[in-house]
N, CA, C and O atoms as a MOPAC input file, in Angstrom:
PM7 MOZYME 1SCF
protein

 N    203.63700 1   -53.71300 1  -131.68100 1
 C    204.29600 1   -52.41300 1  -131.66700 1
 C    203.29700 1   -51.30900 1  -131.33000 1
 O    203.74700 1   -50.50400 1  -130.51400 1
 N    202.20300 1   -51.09600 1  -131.70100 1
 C    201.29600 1   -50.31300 1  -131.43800 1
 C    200.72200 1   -50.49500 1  -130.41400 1
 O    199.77100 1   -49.73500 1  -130.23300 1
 N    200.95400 1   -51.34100 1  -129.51300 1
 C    199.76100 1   -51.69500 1  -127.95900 1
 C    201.35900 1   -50.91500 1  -127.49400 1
 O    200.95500 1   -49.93100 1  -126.87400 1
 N    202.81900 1   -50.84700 1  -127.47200 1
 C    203.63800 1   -50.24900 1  -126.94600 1
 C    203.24300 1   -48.44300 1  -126.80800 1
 O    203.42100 1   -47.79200 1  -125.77800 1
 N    202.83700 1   -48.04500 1  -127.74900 1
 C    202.11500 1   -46.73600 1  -128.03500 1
 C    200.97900 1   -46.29300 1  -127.61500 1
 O    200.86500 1   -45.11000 1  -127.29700 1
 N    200.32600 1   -46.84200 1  -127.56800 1
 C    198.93000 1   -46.91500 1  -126.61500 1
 C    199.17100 1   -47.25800 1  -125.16700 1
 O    198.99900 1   -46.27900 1  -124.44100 1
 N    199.54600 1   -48.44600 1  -124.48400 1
 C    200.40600 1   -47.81000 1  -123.52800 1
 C    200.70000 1   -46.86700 1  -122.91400 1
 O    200.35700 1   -46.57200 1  -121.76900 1
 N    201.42400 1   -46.26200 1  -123.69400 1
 C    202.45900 1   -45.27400 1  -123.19800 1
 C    201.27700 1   -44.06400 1  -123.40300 1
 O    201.30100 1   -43.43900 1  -122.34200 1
 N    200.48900 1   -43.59700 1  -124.09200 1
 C    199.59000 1   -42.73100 1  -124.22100 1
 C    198.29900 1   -42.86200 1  -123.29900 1
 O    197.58200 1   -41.95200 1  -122.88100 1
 N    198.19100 1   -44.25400 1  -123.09100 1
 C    197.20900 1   -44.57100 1  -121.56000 1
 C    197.86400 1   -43.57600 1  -120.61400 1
 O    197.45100 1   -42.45000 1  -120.33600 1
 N    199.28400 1   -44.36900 1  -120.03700 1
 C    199.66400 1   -43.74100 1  -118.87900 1
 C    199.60500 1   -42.17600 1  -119.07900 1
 O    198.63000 1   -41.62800 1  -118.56600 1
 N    200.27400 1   -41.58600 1  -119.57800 1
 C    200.09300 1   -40.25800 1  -120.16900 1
 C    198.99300 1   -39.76700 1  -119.92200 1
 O    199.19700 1   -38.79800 1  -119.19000 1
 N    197.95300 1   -39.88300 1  -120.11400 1
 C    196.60400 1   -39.15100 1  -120.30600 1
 C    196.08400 1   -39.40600 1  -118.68600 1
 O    195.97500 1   -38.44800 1  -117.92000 1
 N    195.70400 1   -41.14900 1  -118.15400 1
 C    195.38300 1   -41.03800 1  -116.79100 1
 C    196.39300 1   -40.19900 1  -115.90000 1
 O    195.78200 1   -39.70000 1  -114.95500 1
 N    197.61000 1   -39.91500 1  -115.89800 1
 C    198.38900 1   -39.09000 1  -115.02100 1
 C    197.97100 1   -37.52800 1  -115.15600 1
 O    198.36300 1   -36.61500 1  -114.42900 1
 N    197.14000 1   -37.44000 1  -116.18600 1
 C    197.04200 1   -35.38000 1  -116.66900 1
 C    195.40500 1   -35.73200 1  -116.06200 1
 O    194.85300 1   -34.95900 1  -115.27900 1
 N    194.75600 1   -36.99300 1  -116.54800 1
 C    193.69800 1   -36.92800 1  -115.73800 1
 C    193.79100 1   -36.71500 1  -113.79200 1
 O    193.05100 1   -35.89700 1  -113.24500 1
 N    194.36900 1   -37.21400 1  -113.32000 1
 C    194.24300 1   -37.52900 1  -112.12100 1
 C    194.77000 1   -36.38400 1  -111.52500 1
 O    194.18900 1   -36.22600 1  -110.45200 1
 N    195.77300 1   -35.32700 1  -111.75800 1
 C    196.26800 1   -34.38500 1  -111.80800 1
 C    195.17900 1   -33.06200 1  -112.04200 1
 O    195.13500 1   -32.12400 1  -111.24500 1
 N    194.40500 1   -33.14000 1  -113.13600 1
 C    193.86100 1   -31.82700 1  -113.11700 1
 C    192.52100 1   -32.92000 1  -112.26100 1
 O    191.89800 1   -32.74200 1  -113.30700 1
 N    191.74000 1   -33.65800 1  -111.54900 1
 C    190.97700 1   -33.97000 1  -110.65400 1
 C    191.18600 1   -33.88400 1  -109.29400 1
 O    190.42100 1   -33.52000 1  -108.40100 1
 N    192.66400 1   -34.38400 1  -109.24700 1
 C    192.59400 1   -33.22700 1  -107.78600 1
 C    192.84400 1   -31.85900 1  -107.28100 1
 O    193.01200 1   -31.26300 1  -106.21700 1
 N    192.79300 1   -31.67000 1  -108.42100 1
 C    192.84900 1   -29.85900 1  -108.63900 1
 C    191.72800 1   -29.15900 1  -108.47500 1
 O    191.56500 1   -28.03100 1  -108.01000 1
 N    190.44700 1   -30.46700 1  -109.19300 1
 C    189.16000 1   -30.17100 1  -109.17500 1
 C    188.39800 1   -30.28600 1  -107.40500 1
 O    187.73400 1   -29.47800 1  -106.75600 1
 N    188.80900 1   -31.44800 1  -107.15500 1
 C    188.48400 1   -31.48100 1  -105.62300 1
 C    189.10500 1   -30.46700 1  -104.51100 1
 O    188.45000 1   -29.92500 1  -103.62100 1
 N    190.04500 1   -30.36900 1  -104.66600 1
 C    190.88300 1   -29.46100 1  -103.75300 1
 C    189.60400 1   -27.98800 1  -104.23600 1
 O    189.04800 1   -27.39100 1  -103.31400 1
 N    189.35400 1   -27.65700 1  -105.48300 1
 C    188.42200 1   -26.44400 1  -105.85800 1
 C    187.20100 1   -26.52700 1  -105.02200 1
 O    186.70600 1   -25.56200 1  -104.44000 1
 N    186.66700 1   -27.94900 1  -104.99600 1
 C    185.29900 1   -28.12800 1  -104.45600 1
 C    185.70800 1   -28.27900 1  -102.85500 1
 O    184.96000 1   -28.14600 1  -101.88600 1
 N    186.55300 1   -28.47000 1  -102.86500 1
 C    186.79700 1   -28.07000 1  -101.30000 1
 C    186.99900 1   -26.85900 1  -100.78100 1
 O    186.42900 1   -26.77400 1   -99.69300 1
 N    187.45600 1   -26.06900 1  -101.03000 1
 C    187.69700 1   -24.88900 1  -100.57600 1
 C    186.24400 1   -23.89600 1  -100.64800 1
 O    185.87900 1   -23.21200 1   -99.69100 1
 N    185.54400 1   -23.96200 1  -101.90300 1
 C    184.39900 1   -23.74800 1  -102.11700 1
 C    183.20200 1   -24.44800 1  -101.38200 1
 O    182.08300 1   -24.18100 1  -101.82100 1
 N    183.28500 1   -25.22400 1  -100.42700 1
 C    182.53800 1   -26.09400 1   -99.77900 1
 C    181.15800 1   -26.91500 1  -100.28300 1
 O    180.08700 1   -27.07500 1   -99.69800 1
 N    181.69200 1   -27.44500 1  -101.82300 1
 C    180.93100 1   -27.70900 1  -102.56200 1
 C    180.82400 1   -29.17800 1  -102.85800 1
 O    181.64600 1   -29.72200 1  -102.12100 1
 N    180.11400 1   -30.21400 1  -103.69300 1
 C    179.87900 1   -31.69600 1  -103.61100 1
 C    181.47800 1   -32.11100 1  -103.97100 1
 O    182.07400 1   -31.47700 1  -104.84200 1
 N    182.03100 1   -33.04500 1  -103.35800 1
 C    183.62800 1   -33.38700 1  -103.49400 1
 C    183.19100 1   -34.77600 1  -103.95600 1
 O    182.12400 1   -35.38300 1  -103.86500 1
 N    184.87400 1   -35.19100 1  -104.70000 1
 C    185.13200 1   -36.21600 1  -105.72600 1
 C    185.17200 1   -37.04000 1  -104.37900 1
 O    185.44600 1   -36.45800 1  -103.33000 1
 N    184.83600 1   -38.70700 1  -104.41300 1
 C    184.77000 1   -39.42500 1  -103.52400 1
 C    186.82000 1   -39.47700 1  -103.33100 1
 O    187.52600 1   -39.00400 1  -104.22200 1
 N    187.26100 1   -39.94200 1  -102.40600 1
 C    188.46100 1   -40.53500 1  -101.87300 1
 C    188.78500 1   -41.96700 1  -102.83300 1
 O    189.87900 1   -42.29900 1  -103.28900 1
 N    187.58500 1   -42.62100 1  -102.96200 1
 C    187.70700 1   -44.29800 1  -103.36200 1
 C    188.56900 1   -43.59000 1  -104.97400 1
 O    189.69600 1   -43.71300 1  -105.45200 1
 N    187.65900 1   -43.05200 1  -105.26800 1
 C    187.95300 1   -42.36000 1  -106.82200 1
 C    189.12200 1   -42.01800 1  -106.79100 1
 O    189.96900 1   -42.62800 1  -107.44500 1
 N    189.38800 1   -41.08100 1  -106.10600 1
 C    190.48900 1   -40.24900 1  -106.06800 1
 C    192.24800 1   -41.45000 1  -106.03100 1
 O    193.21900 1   -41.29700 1  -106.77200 1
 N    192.14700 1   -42.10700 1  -105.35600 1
 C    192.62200 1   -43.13800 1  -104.97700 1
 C    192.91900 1   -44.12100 1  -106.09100 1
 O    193.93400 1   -44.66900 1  -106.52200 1
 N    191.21600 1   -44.12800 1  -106.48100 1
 C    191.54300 1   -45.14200 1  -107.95500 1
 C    191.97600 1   -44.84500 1  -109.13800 1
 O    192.26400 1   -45.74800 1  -109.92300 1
 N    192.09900 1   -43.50600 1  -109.48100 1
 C    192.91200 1   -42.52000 1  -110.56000 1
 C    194.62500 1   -43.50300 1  -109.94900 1
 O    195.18100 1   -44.14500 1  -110.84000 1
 N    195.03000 1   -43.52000 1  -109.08100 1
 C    196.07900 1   -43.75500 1  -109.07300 1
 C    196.61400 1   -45.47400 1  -108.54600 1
 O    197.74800 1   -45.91100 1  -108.34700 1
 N    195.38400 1   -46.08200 1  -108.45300 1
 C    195.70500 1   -47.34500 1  -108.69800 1
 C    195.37700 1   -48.08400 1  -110.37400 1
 O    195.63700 1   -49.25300 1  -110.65800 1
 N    194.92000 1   -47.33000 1  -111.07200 1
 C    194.99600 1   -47.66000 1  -112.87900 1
 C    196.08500 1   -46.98800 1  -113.34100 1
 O    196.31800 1   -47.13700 1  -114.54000 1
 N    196.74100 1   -46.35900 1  -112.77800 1
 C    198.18400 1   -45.58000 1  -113.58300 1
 C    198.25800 1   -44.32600 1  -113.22000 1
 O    199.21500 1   -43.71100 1  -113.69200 1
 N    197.64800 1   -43.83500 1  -112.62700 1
 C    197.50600 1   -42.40600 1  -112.64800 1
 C    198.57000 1   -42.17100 1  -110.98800 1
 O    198.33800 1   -41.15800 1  -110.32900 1
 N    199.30700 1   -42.84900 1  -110.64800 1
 C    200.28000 1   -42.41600 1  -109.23900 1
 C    200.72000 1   -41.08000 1  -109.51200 1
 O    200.47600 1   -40.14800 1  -108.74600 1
 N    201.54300 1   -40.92400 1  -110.88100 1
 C    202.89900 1   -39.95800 1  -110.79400 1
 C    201.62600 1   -38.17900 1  -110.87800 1
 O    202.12600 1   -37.08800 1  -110.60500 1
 N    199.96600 1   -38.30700 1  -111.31600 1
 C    199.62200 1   -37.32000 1  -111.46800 1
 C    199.10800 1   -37.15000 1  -110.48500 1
 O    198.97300 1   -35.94200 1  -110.29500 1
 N    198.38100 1   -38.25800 1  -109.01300 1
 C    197.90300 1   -37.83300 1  -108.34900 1
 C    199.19900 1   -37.57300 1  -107.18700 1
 O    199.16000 1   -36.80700 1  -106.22300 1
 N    199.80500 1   -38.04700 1  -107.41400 1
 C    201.28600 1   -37.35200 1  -106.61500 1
 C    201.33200 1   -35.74500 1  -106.39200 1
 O    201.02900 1   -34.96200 1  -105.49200 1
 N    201.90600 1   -35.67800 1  -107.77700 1
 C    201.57400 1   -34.33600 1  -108.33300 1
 C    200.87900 1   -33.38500 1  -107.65100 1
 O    201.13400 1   -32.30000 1  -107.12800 1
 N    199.88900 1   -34.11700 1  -107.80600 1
 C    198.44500 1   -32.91000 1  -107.60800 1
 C    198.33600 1   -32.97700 1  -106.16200 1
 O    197.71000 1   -32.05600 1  -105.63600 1
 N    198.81500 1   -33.87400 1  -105.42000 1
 C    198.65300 1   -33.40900 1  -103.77100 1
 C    199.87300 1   -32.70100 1  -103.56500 1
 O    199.97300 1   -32.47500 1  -102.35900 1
 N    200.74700 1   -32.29400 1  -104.13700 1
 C    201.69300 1   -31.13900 1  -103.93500 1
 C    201.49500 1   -30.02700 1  -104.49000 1
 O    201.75300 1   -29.00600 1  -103.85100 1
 N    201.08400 1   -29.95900 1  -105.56700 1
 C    200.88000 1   -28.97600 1  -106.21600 1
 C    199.93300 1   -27.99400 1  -105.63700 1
 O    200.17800 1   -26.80400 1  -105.43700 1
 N    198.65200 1   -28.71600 1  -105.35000 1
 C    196.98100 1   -28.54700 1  -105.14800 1
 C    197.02200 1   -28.33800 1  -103.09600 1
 O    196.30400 1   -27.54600 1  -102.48600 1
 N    197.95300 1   -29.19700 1  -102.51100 1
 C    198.50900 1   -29.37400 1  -101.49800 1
 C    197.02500 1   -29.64600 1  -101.00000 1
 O    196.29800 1   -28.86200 1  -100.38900 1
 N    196.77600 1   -30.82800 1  -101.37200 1
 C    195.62800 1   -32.25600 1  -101.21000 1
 C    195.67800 1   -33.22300 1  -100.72100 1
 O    196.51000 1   -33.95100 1  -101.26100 1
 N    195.03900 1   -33.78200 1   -99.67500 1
 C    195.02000 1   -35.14200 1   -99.38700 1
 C    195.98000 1   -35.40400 1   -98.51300 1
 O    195.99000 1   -36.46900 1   -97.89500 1
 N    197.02700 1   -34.34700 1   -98.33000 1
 C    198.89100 1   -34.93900 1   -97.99700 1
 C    198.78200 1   -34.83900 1   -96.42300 1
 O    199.78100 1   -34.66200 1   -95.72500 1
 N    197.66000 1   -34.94800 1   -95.97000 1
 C    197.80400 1   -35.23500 1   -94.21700 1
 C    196.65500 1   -36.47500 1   -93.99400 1
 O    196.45000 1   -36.72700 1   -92.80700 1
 N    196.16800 1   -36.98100 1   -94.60900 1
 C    195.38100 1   -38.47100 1   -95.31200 1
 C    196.12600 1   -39.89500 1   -94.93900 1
 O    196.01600 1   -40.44800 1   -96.03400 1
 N    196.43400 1   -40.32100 1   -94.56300 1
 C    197.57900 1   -41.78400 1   -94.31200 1
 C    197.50600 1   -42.17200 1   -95.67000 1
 O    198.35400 1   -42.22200 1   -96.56100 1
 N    195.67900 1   -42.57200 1   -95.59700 1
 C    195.33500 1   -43.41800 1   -96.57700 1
 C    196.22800 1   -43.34700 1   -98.09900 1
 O    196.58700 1   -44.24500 1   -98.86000 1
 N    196.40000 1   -41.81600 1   -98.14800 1
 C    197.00600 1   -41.14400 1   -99.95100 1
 C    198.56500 1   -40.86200 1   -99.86700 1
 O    199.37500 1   -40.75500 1  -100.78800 1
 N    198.79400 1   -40.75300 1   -98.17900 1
 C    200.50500 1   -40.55400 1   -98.04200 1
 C    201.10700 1   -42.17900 1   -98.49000 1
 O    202.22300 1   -42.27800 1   -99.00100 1
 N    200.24800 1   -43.39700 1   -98.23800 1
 C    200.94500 1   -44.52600 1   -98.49800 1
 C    200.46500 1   -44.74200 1   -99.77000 1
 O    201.32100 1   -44.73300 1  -100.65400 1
 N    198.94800 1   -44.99600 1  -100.20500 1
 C    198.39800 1   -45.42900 1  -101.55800 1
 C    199.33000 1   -45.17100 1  -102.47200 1
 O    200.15700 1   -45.90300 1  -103.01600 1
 N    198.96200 1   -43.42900 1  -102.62400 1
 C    199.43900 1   -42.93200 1  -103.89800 1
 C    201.13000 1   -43.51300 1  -104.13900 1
 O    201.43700 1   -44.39800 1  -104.93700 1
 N    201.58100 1   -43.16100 1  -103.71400 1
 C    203.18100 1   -43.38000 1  -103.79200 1
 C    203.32600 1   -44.74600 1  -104.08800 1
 O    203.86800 1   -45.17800 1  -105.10500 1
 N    202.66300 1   -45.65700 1  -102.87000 1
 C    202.90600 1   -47.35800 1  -103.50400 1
 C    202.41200 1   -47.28200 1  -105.01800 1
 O    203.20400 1   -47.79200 1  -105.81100 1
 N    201.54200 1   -46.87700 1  -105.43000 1
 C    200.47700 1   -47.21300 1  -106.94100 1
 C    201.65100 1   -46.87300 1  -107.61300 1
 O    202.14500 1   -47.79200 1  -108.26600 1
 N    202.56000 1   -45.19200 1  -107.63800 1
 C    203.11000 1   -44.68200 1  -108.27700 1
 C    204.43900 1   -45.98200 1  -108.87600 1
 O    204.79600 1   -46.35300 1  -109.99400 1
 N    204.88700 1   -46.38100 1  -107.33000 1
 C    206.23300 1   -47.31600 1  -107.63200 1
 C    205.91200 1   -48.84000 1  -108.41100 1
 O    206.69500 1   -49.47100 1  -109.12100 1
 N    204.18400 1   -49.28700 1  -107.94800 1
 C    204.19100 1   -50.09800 1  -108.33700 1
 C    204.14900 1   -50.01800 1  -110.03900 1
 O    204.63300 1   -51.02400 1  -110.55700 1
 N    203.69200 1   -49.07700 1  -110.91500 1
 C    203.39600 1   -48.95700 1  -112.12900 1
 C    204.68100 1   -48.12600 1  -112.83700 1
 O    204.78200 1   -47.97400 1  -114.05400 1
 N    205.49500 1   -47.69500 1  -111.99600 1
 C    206.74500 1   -47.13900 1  -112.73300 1
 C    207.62800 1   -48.77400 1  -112.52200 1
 O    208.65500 1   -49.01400 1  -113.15700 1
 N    207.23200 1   -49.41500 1  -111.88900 1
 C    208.59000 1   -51.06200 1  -111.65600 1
 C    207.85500 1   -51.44800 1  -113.28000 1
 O    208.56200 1   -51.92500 1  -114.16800 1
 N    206.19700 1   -51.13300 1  -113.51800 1
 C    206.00400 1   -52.07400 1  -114.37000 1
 C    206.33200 1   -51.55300 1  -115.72000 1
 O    206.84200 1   -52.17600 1  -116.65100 1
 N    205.95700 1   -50.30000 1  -115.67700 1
 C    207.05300 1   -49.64600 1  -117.40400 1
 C    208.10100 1   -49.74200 1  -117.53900 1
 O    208.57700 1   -49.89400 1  -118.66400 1
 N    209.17400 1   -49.66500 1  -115.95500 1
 C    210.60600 1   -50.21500 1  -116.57700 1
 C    210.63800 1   -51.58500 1  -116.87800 1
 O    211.04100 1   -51.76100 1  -118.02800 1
 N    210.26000 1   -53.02900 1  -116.05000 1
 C    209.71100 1   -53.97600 1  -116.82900 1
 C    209.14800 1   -53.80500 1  -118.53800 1
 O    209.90600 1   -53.65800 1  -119.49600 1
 N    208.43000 1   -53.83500 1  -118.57000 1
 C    207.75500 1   -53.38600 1  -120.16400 1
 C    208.89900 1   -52.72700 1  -121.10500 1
 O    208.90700 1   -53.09900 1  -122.27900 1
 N    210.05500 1   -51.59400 1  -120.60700 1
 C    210.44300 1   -51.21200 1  -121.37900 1
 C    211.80900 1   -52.27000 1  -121.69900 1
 O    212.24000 1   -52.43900 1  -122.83900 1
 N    212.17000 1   -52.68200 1  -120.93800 1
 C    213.01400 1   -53.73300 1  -121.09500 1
 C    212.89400 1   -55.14300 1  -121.41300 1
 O    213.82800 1   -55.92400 1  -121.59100 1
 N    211.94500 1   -55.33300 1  -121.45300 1
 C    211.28100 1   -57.29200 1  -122.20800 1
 C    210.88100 1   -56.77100 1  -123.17200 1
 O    210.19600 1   -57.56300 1  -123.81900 1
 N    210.96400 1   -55.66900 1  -123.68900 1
 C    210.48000 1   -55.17900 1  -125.26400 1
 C    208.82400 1   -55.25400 1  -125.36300 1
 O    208.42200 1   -55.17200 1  -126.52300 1
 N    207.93900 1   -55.37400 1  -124.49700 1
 C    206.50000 1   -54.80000 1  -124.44500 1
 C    205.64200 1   -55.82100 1  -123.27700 1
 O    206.10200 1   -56.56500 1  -122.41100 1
 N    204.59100 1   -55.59200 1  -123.55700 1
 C    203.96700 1   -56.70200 1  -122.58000 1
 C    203.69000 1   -58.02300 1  -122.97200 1
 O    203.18900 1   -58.79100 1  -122.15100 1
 N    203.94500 1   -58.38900 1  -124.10100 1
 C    203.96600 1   -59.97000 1  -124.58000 1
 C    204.38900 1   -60.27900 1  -126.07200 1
 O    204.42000 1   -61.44200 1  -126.47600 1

C-alpha cells in the first residue's frame, strides 16, 4: 500500500521537476548562458517526468521545433500515463 503512495509522489515531484528545468534552460538560453544538456532534458521525461516536460515546452515555448522532443516527450508522456492506468487498475505494481 505504501509503494502505491510513493509512486504516485515519484511521478508528482519528477513532473514539477522537469517542468521548472525547462524553464531553467529556456532562462539560460535566452541569457546566452551554460544550457542543460538535451540527453537530460529528454531524460527528465523518459523516468516519468513526460506530462512536466510537455508542459514546459509550451509554457516556456522550448524545444517545440526539436523533432527529437516533438516525438520523445509525448511518446515518454503516453508511455507512463498507459502505465499508471495499468497500475491503477491491477491494484499496484505487484
Amino acid at each position: 500500500m505504501m509503494y502505491k503512495h510513493i509512486s504516485l509522489i515519484y511521478w508528482a515531484m519528477i513532473n514539477v521537476i522537469a517542468f521548472i528545468v525547462y524553464g531553467i534552460d529556456k532562462r539560460k538560453a535566452i541569457k546566452d548562458e551554460w544550457r542543460i544538456s538535451e540527453k537530460a532534458l529528454i531524460g527528465l521525461a523518459a523516468i516519468g517526468g513526460g506530462a512536466g516536460a510537455l508542459l514546459g515546452m509550451r509554457i516556456w515555448h522550448h524545444k517545440t521545433r526539436k523533432w527529437k522532443f516533438r516525438i520523445l516527450v509525448p511518446l515518454f508522456l503516453v508511455i507512463w500515463v498507459a502505465a499508471l492506468i495499468r497500475w491503477i487498475y491491477s491494484g499496484g505494481w505487484g
